[in-house]
C-alpha positions as CSV (number, residue, x, y, z in Angstrom):
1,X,0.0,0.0,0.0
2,X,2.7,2.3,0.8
3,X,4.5,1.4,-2.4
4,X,1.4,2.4,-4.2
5,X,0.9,5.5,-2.5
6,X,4.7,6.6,-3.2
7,X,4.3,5.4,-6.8
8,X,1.2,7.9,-6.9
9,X,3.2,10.8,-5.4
10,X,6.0,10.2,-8.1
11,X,3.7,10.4,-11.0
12,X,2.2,13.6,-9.4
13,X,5.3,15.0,-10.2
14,X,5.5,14.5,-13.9
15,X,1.8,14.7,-14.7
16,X,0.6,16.8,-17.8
17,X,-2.6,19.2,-16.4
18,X,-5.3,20.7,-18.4
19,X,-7.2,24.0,-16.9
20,X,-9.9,26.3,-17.9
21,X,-10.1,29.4,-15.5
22,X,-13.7,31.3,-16.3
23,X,-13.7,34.6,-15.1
24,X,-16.4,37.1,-15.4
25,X,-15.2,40.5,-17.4
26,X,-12.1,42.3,-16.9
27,X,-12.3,43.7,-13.7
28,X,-10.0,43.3,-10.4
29,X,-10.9,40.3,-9.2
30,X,-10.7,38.7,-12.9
31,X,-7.5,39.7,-13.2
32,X,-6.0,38.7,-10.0
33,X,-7.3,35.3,-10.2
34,X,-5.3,35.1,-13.7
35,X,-2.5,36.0,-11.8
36,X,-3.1,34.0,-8.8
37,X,-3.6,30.7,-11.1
38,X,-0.7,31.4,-13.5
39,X,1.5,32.0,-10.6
40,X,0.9,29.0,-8.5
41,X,1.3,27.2,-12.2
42,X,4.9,28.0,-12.3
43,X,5.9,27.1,-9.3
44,X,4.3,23.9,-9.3
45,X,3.6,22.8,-12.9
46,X,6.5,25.0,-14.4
47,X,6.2,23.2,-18.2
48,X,3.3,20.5,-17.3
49,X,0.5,22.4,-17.8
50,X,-2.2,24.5,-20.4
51,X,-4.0,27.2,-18.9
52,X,-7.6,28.5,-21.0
53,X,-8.7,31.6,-19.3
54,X,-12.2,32.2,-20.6
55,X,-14.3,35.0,-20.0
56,X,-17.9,34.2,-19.9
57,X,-19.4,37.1,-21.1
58,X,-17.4,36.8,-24.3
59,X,-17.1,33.1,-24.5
60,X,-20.7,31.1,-23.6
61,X,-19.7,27.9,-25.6
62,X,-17.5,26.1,-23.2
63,X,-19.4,27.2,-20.0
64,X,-21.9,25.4,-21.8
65,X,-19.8,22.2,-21.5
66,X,-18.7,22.9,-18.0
67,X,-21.8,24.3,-16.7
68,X,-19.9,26.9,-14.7
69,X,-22.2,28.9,-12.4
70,X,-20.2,31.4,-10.8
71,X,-16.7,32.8,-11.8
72,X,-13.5,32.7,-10.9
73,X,-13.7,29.1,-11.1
74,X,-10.7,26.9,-12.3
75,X,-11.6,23.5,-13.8
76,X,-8.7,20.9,-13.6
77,X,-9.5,18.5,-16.9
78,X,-6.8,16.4,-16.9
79,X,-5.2,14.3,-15.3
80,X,-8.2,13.3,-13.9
81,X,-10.6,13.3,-11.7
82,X,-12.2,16.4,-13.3
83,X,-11.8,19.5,-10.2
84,X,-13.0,22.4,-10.2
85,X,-12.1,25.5,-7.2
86,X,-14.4,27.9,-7.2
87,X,-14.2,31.7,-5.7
88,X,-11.0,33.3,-4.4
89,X,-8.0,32.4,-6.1
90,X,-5.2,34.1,-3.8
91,X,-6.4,31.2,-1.2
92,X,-3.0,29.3,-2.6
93,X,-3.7,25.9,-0.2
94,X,-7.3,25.6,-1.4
95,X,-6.0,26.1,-5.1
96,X,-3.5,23.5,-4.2
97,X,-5.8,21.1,-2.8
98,X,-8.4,21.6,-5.9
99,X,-5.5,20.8,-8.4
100,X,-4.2,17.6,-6.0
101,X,-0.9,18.9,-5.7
102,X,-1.2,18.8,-2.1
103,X,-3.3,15.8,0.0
104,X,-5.9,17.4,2.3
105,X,-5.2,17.9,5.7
């Protein structure tokens, strides 16, 4: 079990992530969750990950697929499970958590 859970951990480190960040306009707290996001990104996914920022008053096609009801939320697609962390992005451990970088406590 242990050797499981350390093999997990290791492949933590290498996996490839997929986000969508819908924000609502471009307005202070859009923008700060875009920086938020891209800087916890680089320090923890520096190379290993896309990030979509999509604004839903220009873009209602994908929050069509995602069905996202308030904004800022981040979506993590892949790997999976599928994540989503809604609300205030400058909360780093709850952003952490949302993306499994970090086990909850």
């Amino acid at each position: 079990m242990t050797a499981e859970f350390e093999a997990a951990l290791e492949k933590r480190k290498t996996d490839y992530y997929v986000l969508r960040l819908y924000i609502a306009g471009n307005n202070p707290r859009s923008q700060a969750a875009v920086e938020n996001v891209k800087m916890i990104c680089e320090e923890y996914l520096k190379e290993r990950y896309e990030l979509e920022v999509i604004d839903i008053y220009q873009d209602r096609t994908k929050n069509l697929v995602d069905l996202v009801l308030a904004a800022p939320t981040l979506i993590k697609r892949l790997p999976l499970p599928l994540r989503r962390v809604i609300g205030d992005m400058s909360r780093k451990e709850k952003v952490l958590i949302g993306l499994d970088l970090v086990s909850r406590s």
